[in-house]
N, C-alpha and C positions, 0 to 999 in steps of 0.2 A: 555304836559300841566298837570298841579296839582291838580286830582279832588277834593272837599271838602273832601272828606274821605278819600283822603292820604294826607290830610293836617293837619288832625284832629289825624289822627293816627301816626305821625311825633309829636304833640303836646303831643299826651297820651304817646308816648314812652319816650320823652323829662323829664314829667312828671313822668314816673315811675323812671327813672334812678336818678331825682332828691330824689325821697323817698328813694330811695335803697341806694343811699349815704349817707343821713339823718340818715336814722338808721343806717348803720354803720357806721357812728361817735358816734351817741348816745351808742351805744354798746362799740365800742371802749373808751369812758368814765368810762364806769364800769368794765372793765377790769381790774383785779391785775392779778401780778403772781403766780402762784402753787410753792411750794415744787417742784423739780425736778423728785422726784417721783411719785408724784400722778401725776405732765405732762406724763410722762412715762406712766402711764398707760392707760389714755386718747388715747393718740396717737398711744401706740401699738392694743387695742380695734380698732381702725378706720383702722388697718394695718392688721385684722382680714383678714389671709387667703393668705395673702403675706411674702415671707422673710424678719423678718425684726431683723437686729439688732439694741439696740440703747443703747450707752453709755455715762455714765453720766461722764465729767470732773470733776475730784480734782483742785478744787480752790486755796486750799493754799497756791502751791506757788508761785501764781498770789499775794497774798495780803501780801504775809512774807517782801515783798520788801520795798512797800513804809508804809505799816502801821502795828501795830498791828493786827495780825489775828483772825479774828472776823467769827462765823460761820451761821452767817444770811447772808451771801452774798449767792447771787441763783448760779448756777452754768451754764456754756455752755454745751450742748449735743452733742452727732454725730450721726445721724442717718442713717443708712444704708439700701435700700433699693431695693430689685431683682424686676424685671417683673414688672414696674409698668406704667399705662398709665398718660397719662395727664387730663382725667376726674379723676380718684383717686387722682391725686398728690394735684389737687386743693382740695380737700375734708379735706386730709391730711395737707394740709397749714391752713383750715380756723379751724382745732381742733387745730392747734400750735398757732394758733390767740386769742382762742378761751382761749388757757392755760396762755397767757400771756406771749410767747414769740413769736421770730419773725425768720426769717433766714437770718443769716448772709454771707451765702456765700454757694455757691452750686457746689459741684464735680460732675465733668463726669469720672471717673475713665478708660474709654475705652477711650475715646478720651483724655485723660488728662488735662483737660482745667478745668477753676474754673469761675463759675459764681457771682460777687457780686448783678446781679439784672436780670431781663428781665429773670428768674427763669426758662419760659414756651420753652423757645429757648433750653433747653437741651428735651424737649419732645417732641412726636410728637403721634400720636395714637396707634403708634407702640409700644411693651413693652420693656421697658429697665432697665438700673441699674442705680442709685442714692446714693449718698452721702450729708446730709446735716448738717452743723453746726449750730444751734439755741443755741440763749443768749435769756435772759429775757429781756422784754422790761421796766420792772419797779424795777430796783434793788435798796438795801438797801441804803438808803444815807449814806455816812460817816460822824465822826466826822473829822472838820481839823483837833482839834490837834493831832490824830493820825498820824499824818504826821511827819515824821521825817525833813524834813527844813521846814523852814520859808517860802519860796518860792517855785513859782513852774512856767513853764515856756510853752508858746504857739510860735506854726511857723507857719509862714507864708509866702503869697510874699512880698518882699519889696514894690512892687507897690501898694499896700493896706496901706502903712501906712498913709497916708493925710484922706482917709475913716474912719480907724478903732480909730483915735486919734480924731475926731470930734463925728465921734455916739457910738462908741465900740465894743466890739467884742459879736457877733449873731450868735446864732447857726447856724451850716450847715452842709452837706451832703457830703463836698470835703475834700480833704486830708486827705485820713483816710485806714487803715486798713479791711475793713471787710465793708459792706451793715448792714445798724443801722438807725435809725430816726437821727434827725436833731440836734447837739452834737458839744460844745467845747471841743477840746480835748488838756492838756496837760502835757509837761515832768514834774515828781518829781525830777528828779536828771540829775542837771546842767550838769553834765561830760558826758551827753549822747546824749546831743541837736545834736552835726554833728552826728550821726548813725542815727538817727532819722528823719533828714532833708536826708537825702540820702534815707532813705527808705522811705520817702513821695513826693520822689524825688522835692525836691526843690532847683532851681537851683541857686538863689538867695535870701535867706533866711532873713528876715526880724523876730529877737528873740523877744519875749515880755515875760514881769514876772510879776505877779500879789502876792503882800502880802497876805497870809492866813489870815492874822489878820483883814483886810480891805473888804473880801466878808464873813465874816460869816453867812451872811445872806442868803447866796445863799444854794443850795444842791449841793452837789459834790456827784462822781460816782468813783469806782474804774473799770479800764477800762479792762476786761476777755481778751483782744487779746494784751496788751500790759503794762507788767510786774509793771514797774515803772509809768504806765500812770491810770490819773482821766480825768472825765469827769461834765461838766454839761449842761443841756437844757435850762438856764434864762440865759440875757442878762446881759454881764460885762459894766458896764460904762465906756467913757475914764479918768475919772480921777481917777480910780483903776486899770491905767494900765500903766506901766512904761518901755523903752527900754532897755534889758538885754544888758550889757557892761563890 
């Protein structure tokens, strides 16, 4: 039976994890991203006392492909780390939160296995070693016209098209490369769509193409894990969205 005082204290805790949420959205609102370097040095300050390596990627020639190369784009990290437990590693996640990036994907270099989420499943209390790749969560928007075509192209399943030709295409979390917020993702350069459907393994590919000249309004992303790819987080309508043929 459920005395008053573990009903109450079921409420208060209810209650506290609501505040603790609150604020961290609230916080997560005023978040930009650092300069690569001053993340850098945030995060190696918090790694105070542990091996730590962390290098910074060259972006260029991520962006030499689909656009003009522009030197405000933030960059991806790698961070390497020996002997570490899982109360530090969360410590270490909430300063990379903290800087305005995120982790996209997590190494166990002993076991050789790559984590895109569920981050805590490579740890346990015990000390181990760590690899992690971090992108910024708020990078530069681009210009379209720096886009070399006119077009540019989104995959999917074919079974989605009656959905996505009634409400449009909406950010999401699937088919994708790499652990990222919630992101359309697509190809610049038509001649690449089957490589691309193969590596997002789609086994039944349903292509769509969207004119650059028709979403100006939107922000677009140039995407660090895949060379000729952009991205963006606003919703496309369907009648800015036509079947590539």
């Amino acid at each position: 039976m459920i005395t008053s005082i573990e009903k109450y204290k079921k409420i208060y805790e209810k209650f506290e994890q609501y505040c603790k949420k609150s604020l961290d959205d609230l916080n997560e609102g005023l978040i930009s991203t650092m300069q690569p370097m001053e993340a850098w040095y945030y995060i190696r300050k918090e790694c105070y006392g542990f091996k730590i390596e962390i290098e910074v990627f060259d972006d260029k020639p991520y962006l030499n492909q689909a656009f003009a190369i522009d030197d405000t784009f933030k960059n991806q990290m790698r961070i390497s780390i020996d002997e570490i437990n899982l109360i530090k590693f969360k410590s270490i996640q909430a300063v990379i939160n903290r800087s305005g990036y995120f982790i996209a994907r997590a190494i166990d270099n002993i076991e050789n296995k790559i984590y895109l989420d569920n981050f805590e499943k490579l740890l346990d209390f015990n000390a181990t070693t760590i690899e992690l790749i971090i992108e910024a969560k708020f990078d530069v928007s681009i210009d379209l016209e720096l886009l070399k075509n006119a077009y540019f192209y989104h995959l999917t399943e074919e079974s989605k098209r009656t959905k996505i030709f009634t409400i449009g295409l909406v950010p999401k979390a699937k088919n994708k490369l790499s652990s990222h917020p919630e992101r359309i993702y697509f190809e610049t350069n038509e001649f690449k769509i089957p490589i691309l459907a193969a590596k997002l393994n789609i086994k039944n590919p349903l292509v769509l193409e969207v004119n650059k000249n028709e979403v100006k309004n939107l922000k677009f992303y140039q995407d660090p894990n895949y060379s000729t790819g952009i991205y963006t987080m606003q919703n496309i309508p369907p009648n800015f969205i036509k079947e590539y043929v």
